[in-house]
PAMI-301709 format. One record per residue (C-alpha): residue in three letters; x, y, z; chain; residue number from 1. Coordinates in steps of 0.5 Angstrom, whole numbers, plus 500, padded with zeros to 3 digits. Layout:
// PAMI-301709
ALA | X | Y | Z | A | NUM
...
//
This chain:
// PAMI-301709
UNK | 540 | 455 | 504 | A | 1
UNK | 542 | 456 | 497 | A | 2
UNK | 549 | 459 | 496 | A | 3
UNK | 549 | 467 | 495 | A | 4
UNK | 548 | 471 | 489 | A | 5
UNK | 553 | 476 | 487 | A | 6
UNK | 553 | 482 | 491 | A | 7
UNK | 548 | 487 | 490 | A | 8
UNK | 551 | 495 | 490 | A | 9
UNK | 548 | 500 | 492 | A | 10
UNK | 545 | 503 | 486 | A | 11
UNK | 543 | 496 | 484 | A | 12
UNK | 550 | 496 | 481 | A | 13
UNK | 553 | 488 | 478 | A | 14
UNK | 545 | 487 | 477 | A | 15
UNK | 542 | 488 | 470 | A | 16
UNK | 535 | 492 | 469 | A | 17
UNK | 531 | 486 | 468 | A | 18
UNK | 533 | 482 | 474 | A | 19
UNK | 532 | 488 | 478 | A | 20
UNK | 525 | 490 | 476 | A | 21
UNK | 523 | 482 | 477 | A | 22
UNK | 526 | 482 | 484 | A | 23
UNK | 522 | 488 | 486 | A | 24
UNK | 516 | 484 | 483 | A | 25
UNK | 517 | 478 | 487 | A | 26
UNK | 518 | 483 | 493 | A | 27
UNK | 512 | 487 | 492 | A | 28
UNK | 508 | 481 | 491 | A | 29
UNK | 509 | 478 | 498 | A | 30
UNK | 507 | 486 | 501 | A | 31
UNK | 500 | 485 | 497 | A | 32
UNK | 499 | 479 | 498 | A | 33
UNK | 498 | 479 | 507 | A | 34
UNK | 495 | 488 | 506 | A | 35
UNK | 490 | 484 | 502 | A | 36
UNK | 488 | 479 | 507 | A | 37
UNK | 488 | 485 | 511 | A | 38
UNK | 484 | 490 | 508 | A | 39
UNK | 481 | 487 | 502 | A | 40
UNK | 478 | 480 | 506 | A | 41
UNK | 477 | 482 | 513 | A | 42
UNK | 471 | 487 | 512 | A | 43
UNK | 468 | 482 | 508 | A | 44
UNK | 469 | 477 | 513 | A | 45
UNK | 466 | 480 | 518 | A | 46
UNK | 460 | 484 | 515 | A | 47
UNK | 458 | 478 | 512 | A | 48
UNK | 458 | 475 | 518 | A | 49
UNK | 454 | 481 | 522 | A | 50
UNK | 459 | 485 | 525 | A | 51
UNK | 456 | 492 | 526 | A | 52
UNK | 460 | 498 | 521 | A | 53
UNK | 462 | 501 | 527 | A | 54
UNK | 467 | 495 | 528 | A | 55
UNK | 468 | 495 | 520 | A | 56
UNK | 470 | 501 | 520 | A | 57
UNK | 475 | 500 | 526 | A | 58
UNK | 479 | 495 | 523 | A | 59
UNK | 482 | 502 | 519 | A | 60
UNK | 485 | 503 | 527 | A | 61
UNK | 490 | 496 | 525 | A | 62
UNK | 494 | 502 | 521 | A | 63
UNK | 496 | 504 | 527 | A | 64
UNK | 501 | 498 | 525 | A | 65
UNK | 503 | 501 | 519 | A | 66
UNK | 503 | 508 | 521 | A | 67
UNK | 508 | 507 | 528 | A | 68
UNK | 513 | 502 | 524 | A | 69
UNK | 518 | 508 | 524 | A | 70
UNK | 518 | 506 | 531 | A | 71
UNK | 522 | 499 | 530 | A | 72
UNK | 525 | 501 | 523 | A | 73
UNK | 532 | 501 | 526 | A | 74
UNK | 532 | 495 | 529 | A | 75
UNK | 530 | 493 | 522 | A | 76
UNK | 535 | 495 | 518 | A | 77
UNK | 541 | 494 | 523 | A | 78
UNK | 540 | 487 | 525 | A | 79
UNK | 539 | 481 | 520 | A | 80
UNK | 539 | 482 | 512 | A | 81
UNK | 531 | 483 | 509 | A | 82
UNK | 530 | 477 | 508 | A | 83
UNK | 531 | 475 | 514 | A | 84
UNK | 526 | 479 | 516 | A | 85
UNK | 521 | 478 | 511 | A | 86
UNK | 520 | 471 | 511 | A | 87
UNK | 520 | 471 | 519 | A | 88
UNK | 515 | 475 | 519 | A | 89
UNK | 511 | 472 | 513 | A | 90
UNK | 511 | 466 | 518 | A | 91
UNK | 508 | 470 | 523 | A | 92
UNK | 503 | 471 | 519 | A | 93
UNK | 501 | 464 | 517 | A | 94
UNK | 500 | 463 | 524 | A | 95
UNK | 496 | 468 | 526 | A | 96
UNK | 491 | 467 | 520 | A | 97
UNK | 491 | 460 | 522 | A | 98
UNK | 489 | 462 | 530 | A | 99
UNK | 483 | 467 | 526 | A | 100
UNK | 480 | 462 | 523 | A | 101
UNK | 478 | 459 | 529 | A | 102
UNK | 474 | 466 | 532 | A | 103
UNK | 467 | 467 | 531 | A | 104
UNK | 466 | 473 | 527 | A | 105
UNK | 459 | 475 | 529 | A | 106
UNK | 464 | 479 | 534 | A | 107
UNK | 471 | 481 | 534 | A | 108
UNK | 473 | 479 | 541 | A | 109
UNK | 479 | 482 | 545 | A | 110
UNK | 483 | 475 | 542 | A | 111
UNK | 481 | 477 | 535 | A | 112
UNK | 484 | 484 | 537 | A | 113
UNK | 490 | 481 | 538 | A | 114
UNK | 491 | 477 | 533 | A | 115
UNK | 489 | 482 | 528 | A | 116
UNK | 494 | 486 | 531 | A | 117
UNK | 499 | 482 | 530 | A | 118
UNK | 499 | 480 | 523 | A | 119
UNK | 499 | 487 | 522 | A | 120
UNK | 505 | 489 | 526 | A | 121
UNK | 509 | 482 | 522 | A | 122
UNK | 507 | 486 | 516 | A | 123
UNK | 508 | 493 | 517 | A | 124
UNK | 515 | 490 | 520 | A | 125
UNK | 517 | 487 | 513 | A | 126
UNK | 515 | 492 | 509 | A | 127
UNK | 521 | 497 | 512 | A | 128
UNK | 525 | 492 | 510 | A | 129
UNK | 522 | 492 | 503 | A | 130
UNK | 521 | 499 | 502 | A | 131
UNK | 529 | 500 | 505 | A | 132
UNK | 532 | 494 | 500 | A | 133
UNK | 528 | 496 | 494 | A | 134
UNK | 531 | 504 | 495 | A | 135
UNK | 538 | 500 | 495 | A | 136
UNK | 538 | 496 | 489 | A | 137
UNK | 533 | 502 | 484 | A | 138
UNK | 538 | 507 | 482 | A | 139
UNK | 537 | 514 | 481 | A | 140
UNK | 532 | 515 | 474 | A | 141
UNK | 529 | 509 | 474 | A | 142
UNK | 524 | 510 | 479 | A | 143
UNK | 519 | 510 | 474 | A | 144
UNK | 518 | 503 | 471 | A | 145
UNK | 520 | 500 | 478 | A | 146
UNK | 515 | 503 | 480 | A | 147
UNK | 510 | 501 | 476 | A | 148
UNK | 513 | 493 | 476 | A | 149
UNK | 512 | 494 | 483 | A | 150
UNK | 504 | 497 | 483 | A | 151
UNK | 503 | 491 | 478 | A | 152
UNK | 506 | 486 | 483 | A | 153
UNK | 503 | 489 | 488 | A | 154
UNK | 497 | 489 | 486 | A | 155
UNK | 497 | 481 | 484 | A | 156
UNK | 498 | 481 | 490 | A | 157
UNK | 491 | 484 | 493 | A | 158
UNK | 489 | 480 | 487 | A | 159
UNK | 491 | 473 | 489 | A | 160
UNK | 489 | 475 | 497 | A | 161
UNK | 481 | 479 | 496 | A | 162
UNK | 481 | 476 | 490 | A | 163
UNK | 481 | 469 | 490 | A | 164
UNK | 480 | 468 | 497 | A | 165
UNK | 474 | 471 | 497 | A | 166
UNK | 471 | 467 | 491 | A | 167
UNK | 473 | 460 | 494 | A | 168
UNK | 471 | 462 | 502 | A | 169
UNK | 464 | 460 | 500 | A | 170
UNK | 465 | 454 | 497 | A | 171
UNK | 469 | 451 | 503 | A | 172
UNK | 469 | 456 | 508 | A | 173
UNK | 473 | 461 | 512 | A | 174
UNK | 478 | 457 | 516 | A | 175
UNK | 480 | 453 | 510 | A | 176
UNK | 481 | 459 | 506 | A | 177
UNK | 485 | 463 | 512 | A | 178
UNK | 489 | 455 | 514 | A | 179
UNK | 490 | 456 | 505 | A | 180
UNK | 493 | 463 | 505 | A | 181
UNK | 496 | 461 | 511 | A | 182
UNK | 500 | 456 | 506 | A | 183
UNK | 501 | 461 | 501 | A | 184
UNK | 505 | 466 | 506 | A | 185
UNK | 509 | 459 | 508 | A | 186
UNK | 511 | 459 | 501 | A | 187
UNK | 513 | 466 | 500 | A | 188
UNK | 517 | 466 | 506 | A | 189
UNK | 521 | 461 | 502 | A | 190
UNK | 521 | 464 | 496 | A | 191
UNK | 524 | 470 | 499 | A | 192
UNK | 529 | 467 | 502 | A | 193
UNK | 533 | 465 | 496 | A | 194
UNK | 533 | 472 | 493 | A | 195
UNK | 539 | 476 | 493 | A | 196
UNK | 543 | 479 | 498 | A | 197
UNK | 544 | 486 | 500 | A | 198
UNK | 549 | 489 | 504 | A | 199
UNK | 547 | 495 | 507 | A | 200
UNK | 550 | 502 | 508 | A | 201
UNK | 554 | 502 | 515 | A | 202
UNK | 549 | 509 | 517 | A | 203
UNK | 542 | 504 | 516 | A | 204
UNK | 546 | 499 | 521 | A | 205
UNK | 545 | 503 | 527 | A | 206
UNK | 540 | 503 | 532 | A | 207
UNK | 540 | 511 | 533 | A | 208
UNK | 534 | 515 | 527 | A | 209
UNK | 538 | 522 | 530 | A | 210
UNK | 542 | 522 | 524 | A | 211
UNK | 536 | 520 | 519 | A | 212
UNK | 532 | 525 | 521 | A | 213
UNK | 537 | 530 | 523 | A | 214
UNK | 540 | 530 | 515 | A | 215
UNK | 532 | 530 | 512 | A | 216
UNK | 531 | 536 | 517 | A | 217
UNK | 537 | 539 | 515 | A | 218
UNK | 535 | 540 | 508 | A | 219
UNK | 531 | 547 | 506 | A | 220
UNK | 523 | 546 | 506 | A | 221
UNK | 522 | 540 | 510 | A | 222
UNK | 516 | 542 | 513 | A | 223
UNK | 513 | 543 | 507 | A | 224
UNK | 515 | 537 | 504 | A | 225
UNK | 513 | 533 | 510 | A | 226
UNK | 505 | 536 | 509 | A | 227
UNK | 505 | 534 | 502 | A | 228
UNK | 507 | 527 | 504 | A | 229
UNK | 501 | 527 | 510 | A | 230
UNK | 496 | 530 | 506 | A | 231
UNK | 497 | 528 | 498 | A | 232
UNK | 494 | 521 | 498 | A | 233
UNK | 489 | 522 | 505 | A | 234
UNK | 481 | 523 | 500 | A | 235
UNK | 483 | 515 | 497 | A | 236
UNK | 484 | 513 | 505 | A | 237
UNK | 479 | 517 | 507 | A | 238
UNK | 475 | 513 | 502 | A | 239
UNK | 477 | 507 | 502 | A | 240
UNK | 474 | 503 | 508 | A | 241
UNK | 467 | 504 | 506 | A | 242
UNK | 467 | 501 | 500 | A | 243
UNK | 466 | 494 | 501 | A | 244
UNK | 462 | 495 | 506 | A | 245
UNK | 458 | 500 | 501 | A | 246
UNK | 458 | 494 | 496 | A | 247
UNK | 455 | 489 | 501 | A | 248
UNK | 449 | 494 | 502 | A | 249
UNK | 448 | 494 | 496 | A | 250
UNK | 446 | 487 | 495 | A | 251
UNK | 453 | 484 | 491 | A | 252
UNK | 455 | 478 | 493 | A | 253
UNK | 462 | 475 | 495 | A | 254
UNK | 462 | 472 | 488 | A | 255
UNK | 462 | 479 | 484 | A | 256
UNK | 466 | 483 | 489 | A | 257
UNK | 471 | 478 | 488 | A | 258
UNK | 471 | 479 | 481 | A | 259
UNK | 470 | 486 | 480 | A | 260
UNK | 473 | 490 | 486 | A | 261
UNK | 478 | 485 | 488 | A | 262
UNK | 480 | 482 | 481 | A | 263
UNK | 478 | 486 | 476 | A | 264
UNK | 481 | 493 | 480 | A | 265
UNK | 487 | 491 | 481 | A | 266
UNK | 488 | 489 | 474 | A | 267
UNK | 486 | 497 | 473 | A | 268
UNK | 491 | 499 | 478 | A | 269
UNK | 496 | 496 | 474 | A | 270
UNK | 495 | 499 | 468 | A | 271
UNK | 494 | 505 | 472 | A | 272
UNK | 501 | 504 | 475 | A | 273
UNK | 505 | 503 | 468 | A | 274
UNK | 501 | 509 | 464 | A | 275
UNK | 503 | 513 | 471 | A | 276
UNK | 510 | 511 | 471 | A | 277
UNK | 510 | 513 | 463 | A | 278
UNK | 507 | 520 | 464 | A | 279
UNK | 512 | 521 | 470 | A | 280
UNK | 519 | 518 | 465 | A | 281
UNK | 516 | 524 | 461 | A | 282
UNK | 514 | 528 | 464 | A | 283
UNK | 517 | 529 | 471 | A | 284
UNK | 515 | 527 | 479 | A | 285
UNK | 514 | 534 | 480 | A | 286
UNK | 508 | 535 | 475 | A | 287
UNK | 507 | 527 | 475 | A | 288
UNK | 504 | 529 | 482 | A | 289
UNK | 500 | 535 | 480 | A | 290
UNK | 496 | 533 | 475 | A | 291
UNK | 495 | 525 | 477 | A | 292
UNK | 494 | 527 | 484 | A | 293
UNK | 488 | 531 | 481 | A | 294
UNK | 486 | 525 | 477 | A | 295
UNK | 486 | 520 | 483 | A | 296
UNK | 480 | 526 | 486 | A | 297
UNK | 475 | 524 | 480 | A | 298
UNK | 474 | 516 | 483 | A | 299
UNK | 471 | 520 | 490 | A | 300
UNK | 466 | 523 | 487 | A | 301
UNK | 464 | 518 | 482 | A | 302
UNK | 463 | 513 | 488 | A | 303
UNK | 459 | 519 | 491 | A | 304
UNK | 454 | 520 | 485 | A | 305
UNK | 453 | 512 | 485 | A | 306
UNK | 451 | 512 | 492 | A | 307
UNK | 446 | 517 | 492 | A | 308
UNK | 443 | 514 | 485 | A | 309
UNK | 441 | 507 | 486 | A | 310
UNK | 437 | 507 | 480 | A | 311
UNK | 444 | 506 | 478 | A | 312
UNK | 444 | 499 | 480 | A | 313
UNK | 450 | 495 | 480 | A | 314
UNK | 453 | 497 | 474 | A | 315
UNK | 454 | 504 | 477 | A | 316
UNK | 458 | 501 | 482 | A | 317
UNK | 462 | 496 | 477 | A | 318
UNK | 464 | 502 | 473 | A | 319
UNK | 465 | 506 | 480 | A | 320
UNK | 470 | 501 | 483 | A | 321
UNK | 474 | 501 | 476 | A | 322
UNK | 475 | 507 | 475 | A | 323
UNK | 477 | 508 | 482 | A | 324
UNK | 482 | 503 | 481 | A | 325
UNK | 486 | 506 | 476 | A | 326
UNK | 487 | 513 | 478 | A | 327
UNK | 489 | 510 | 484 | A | 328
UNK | 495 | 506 | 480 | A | 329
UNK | 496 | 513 | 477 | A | 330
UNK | 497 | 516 | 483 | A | 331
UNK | 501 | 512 | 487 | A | 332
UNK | 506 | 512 | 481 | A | 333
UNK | 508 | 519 | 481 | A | 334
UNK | 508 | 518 | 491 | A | 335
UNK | 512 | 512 | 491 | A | 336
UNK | 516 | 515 | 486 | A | 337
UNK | 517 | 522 | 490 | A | 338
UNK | 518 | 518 | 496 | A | 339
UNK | 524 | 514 | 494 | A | 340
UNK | 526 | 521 | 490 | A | 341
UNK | 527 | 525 | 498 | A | 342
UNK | 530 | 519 | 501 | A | 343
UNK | 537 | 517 | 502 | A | 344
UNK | 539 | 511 | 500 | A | 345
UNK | 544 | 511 | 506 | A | 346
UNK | 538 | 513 | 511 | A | 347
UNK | 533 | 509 | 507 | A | 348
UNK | 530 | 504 | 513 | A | 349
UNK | 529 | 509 | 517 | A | 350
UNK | 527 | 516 | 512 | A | 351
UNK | 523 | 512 | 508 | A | 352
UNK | 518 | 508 | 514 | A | 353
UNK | 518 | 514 | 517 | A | 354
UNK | 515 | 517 | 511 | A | 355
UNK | 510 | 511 | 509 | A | 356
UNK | 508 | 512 | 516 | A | 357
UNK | 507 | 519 | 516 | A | 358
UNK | 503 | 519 | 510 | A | 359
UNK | 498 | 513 | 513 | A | 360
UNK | 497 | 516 | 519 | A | 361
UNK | 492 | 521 | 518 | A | 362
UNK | 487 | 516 | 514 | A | 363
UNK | 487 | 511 | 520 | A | 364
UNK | 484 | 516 | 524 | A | 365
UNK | 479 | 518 | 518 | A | 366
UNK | 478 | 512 | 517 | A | 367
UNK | 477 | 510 | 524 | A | 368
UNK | 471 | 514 | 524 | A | 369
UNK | 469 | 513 | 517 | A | 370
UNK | 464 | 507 | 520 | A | 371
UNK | 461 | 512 | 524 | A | 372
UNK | 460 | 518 | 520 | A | 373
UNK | 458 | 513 | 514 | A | 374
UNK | 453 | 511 | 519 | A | 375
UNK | 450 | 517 | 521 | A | 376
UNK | 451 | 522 | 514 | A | 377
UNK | 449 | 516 | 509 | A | 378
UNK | 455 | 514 | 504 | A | 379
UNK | 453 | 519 | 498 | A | 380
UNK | 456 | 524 | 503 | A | 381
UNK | 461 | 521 | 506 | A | 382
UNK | 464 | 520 | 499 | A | 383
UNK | 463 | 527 | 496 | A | 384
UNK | 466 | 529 | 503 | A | 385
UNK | 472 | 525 | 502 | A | 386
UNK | 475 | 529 | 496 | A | 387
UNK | 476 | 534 | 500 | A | 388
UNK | 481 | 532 | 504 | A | 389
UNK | 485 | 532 | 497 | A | 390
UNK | 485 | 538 | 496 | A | 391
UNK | 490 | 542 | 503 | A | 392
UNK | 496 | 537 | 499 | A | 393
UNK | 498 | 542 | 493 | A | 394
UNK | 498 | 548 | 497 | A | 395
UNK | 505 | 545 | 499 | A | 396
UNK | 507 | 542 | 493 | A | 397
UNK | 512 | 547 | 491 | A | 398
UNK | 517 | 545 | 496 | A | 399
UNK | 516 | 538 | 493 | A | 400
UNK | 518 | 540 | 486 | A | 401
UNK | 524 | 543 | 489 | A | 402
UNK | 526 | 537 | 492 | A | 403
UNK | 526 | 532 | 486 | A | 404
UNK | 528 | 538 | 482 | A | 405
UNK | 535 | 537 | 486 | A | 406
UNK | 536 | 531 | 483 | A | 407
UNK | 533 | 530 | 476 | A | 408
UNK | 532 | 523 | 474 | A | 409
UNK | 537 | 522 | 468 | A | 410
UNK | 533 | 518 | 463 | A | 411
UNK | 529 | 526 | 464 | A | 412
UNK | 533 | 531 | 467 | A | 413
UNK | 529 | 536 | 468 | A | 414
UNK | 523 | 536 | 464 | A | 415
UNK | 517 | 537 | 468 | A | 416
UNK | 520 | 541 | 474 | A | 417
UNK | 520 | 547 | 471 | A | 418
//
């Protein structure tokens, strides 16, 4: 074990810009990396090996993980440095893809339920250290370019994951590929462990949430701000699950799906992020969220016109998918932004899973369905649906603007919020 780093203050105070933005890179890299495994590979992997869309889209239930990490967050930031819980969890993770190469994928057995689950809880549990780590080092005004340094690694991440490992997985197999990713989160794990440490504050040590809910509840508009949080990003989860089924229904190989999707996606992501957090350094989170959250709708429709347009061919899709993936970065520039804006930094373990948690739970029972639904209405209309779901967010975006008009960011204060 190397010797510590200087301390990290709160605030990320001893700790210059660059240092910190390059520590949030390498974090979210290793949370995109095992969220691609799950959601990127996985439902390739088992259409291409026959299993129904119904069971397709059961998969979006493993976001249960995700949505009830809330549960288990205080232990998290009360036990152990974040570290800690990371590179244990990415070595969970290891194993349980080793144990899936294993499965036989026609079916997902009850053993394959098990193991899925498992590396879903492992990589829920290390997000909320993440998310509550990142909170503690990124100060008040920086969100922005933090937020685009940690889309782009994420995304790197996904690409490294639905990328690349599905490129290979024809070559020499499914086994070895997850036997290889599993190598790679063993790698990770040690690079985590060598990255500065952070003392937490003395209030995210306890193991009682009381006191994080009860200081966020206090504030005027909650209600409000928590139906935003619900509903702003539920058309691209609602949406989301169906597409690589979509793209294996159309004919497209592994090859092309790896690189457009899965590589080329990601990439329009990251310029989505760093465009989207330029507008939000300029422009403000409360007006970033109304007018990129209204971009991130368009993808939706255009999936839908390409469904019900086959003349389009592959193309179409090519075009729909990037597309998708760059408003996706704009938008989630300006949301990963207001929700470090609306925690605080002492109650960051816990405010902070519980509002990813919250946002991700409506879209896990929208995607659960979606396979059913999908199946019965045909795509081009599931997709045109979806964009709906997009639309109830912005009643409630007048209580948002007031919480982040609180505390406007110093590189701007207040412009935009107005």
């Amino acid at each position: 074990m190397p010797p510590r780093a200087r301390a990290i203050l709160p605030g990320g105070g001893g700790v210059s810009q660059k240092r910190r933005l390059a520590i949030v890179g390498l974090l979210y890299f290793v949370e995109g990396f095992p969220y691609g495994i799950s959601h990127g590979v996985w439902p390739v992997y088992y259409r291409t090996h026959a299993a129904s869309l119904e069971s397709v889209g059961l998969l979006s239930g493993l976001n249960l993980a995700w949505s009830l990490k809330f549960l288990w967050s205080p232990l998290v930031g009360a036990w152990g440095s974040a570290q800690r819980w990371v590179a244990g969890a990415l070595c969970v993770m290891a194993a349980a893809l080793v144990a899936l190469g294993s499965e036989d994928a026609a079916t997902i057995s009850l053993l394959a339920w098990a193991t899925l689950i498992v590396f879903c809880v492992a990589s829920a549990t290390q997000d909320i250290a993440i998310d509550a780590y990142t909170i503690g080092l990124v100060p008040r005004g920086e969100e922005g370019p933090a937020n685009s340094a940690r889309i782009t690694t994420y995304r790197l991440g996904l690409v490294s994951a639905g990328g690349v490992l599905l490129l290979i997985a024809g070559p020499i197999g499914w086994p070895a590929t997850f036997a290889l990713a599993a190598l790679v989160l063993l790698v990770l794990a040690g690079v985590v462990s060598r990255t500065p440490r952070a003392e937490p504050p003395s209030a995210q040590r306890s193991l009682d949430p009381r006191p994080a809910f009860r200081t966020w509840f206090s504030r005027s508009g909650a209600l409000g701000v928590l139906g935003f949080v619900l509903l702003y990003r539920l058309a691209d989860l609602a949406m989301a699950p169906m597409l690589p089924p979509f793209w294996v229904d159309r004919g497209i190989a592994l090859s092309r799906i790896a690189l457009v999707s899965n590589t080329l996606g990601p990439m329009a992501t990251v310029a989505g992020a760093v465009s989207g957090g330029i507008y939000i350094t300029r422009n403000g989170i409360g007006r970033s969220l109304f007018v990129l959250g209204a971009l991130a709708l368009l993808p939706n429709l255009g999936y839908a016109t390409v469904a019900a347009l086959p003349a389009l061919g592959h193309p179409g899709v090519y075009a729909a998918s990037v597309v998708e993936s760059f408003c996706v970065g704009l938008a989630s520039a300006a949301f990963l932004a207001c929700l470090m804006r609306i925690c605080e930094r002492e109650h960051a373990a816990v405010q902070y899973a519980c509002l990813s948690a919250l946002y991700a739970l409506p879209g896990t029972f929208t995607g659960a369905v979606s396979g059913w639904v999908a199946h019965r209405v045909g795509y081009a209309s599931y997709f045109a649906a979806t964009a709906l779901l997009g639309l109830p967010a912005y009643a409630f975006l007048p209580w948002v603007r007031s919480w982040v008009r609180d505390d406007p960011s110093p590189s701007s204060p207040g412009k935009g919020e107005r």
